[in-house]
C-alpha positions, -999 to 999 in steps of 0.1 A, spaced: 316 -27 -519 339 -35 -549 346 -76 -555 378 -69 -551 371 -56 -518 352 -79 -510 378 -107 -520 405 -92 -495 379 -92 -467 375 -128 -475 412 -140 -472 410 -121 -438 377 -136 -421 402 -164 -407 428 -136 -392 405 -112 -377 387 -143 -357 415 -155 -343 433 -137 -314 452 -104 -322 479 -113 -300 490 -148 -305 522 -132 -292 546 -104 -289 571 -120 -315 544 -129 -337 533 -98 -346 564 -87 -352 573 -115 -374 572 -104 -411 558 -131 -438 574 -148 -460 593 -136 -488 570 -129 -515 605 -131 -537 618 -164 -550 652 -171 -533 669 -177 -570 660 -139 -572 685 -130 -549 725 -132 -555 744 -162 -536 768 -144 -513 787 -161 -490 780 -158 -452 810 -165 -447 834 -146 -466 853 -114 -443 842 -82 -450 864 -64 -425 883 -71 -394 881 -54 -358 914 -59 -337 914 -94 -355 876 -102 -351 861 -106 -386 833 -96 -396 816 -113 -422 787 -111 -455 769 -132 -426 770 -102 -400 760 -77 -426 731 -97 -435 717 -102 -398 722 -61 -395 704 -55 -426 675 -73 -412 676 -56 -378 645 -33 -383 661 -4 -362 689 -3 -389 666 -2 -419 675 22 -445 651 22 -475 657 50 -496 700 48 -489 717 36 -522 725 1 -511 768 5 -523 758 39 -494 739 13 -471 767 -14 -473 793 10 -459 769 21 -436 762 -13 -420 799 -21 -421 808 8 -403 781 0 -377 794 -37 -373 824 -23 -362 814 0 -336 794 -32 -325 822 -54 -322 842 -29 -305 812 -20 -281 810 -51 -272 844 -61 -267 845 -31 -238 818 -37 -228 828 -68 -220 858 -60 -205 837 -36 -184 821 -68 -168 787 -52 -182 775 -87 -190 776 -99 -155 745 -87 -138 716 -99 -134 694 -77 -158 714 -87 -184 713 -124 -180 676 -116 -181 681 -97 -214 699 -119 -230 677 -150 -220 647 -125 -233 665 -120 -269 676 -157 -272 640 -169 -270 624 -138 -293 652 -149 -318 643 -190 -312 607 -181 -319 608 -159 -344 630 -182 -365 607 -209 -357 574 -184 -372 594 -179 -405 600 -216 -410 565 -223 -409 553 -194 -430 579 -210 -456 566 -244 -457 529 -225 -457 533 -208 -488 540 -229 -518 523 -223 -553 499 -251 -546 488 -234 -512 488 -202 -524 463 -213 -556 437 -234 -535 432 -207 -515 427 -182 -545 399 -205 -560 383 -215 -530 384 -178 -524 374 -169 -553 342 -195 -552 328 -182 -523 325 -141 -534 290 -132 -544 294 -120 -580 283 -82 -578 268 -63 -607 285 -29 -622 281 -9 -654 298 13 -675 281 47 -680 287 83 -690 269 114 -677 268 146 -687 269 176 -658 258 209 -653 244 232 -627 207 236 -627 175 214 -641 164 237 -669 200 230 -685 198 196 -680 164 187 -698 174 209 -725 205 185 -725 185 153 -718 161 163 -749 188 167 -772 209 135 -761 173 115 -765 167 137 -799 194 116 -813 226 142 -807 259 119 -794 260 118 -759 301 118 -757 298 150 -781 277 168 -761 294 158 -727 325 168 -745 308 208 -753 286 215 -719 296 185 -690 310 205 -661 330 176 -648 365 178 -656 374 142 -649 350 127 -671 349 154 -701 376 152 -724 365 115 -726 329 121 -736 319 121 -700 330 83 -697 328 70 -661 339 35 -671 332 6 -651 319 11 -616 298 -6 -589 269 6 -570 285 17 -540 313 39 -560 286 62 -572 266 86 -546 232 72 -542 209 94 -567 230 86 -593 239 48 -587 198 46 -582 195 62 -614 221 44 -635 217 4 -624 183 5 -629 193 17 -669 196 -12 -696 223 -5 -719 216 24 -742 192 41 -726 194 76 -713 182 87 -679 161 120 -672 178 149 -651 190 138 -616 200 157 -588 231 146 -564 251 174 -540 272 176 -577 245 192 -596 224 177 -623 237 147 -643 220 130 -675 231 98 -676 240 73 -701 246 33 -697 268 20 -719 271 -15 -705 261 -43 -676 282 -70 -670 293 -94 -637 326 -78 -621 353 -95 -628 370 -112 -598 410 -98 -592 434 -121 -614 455 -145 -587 485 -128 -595 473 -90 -585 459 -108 -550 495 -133 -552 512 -111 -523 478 -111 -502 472 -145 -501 506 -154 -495 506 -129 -468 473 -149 -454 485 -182 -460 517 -174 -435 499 -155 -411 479 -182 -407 505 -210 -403 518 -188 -374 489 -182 -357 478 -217 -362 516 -224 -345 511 -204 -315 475 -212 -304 485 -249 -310 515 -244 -287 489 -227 -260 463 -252 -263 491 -280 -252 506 -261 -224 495 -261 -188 497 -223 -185 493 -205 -151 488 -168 -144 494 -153 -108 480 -119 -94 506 -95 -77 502 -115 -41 510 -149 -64 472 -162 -63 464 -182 -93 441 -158 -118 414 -178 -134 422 -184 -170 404 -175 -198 402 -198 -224 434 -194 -245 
């Protein structure tokens, strides 16, 4: 496994332990912006857009539909999207309106609705607050390092090989690399493998598990500049140079920026929710209204 890999496995030891399902709204609650809020243009919520029978409608509604995930529209031009949205708020306000007037709001299934969408809303505005206040720069670098600390450093090397299809080819090719010949000259005449040719049969940088295992045997036991003999993998035969050894490098903070930010408000969240359960008296009833004996939350 890569260190990279194993880096991103580390930032999500904490998620996968603790329960799944905080919560209907949580998992549908996104993270926090990885974009800096100067990024975006000021707009005003409040300036009209468009009117409906004398209803406005306002930047404000367009941004709320923007962000309703049924209404999403990712590869629409957004001057195409904007027209789109406003044309939607105004069948929406005229909807409503007759519905309204149709006294559909008046039953009881839609008291229950609304109450339903009211408290998803409450809660999911309250999830985003705290994944804000999670994820500052200072946040966001502790857990890098920390992270960071705690990977095992893995070995990899950089190696070239040369392939071709049968073992008397390769020790005649093995013989002549060890005779002196360049390696990346005679990869570049008789390797079969396309990928790596042109370059003088360059791999680059790899780590053990990248490689199938004959080969990755083969090459990490190599100190730099020594050739292998012929081996054998389901590819054919490969002669194998190293070139180098070194420690892999960890991933910089900023290509791992979006994951840990992504952690860090996860987290807050979850950290929100099983709070909120560990305070609560919470009672489940079976279908003839018995208590069920609870699980630990």
């Amino acid at each position: 496994m890569s260190r990279s890999l194993t880096f991103r496995k580390s930032l999500l030891t904490l998620s996968v332990a603790l329960p799944i399902m905080a919560g209907a709204a949580l998992a549908q609650t996104p993270p926090a912006p990885a974009t800096s809020p100067a990024a975006v243009p000021a707009v005003d919520p409040a300036k009209v857009i468009a009117r409906v029978n004398g209803v406005d409608i306002t930047e404000g509604d367009l941004a709320l539909a923007a962000e309703d995930p049924a209404l999403q529209m990712p590869n629409v031009p957004e001057a195409q999207k904007r027209d789109l949205l406003t044309g939607y708020m105004i069948d929406l306000k005229l909807g409503a309106k007759a519905a309204e007037a149709a006294k559909v709001g008046s039953g009881a299934e839609f008291t229950r609705k609304l109450a339903y969408n009211r408290d998803k809303t409450l809660l999911d505005e309250y999830l985003d607050q705290e994944a804000k206040k999670a994820v500052t720069p200072e946040a966001a670098r502790k857990l890098y390092d920390e992270t960071v600390k705690s990977v095992p450093t893995e070995q990899e090397v950089r190696a070239r090989h040369i392939l071709v299809e049968n073992e008397d080819e390769a020790k005649k090719i093995a013989t002549r690399v060890k005779g002196g010949e360049d390696f990346a000259k005679v990869a570049g005449e008789v390797s079969k493998d396309p990928g790596s040719k042109t370059d003088g049969g360059d791999l680059g940088f790899f780590t053990k598990d990248r490689m199938v295992e004959p080969f990755a045997e083969t090459a990490f036991k190599l100190e730099p500049g020594q050739i292998s003999d012929p081996v054998k993998s389901q590819f054919g035969w490969h002669v194998i140079k190293v070139e180098e050894k070194r420690a892999k490098p960890a991933p910089t903070f900023d290509e791992t920026k979006d994951q840990v930010e992504t952690y860090l408000a996860r987290k807050a969240q979850q950290d929100l929710i099983m709070g909120l359960r560990k305070n609560a008296k919470i009672e489940r009833l079976d279908d003839k209204g018995n208590l069920v004996e609870q699980k630990q939350q």
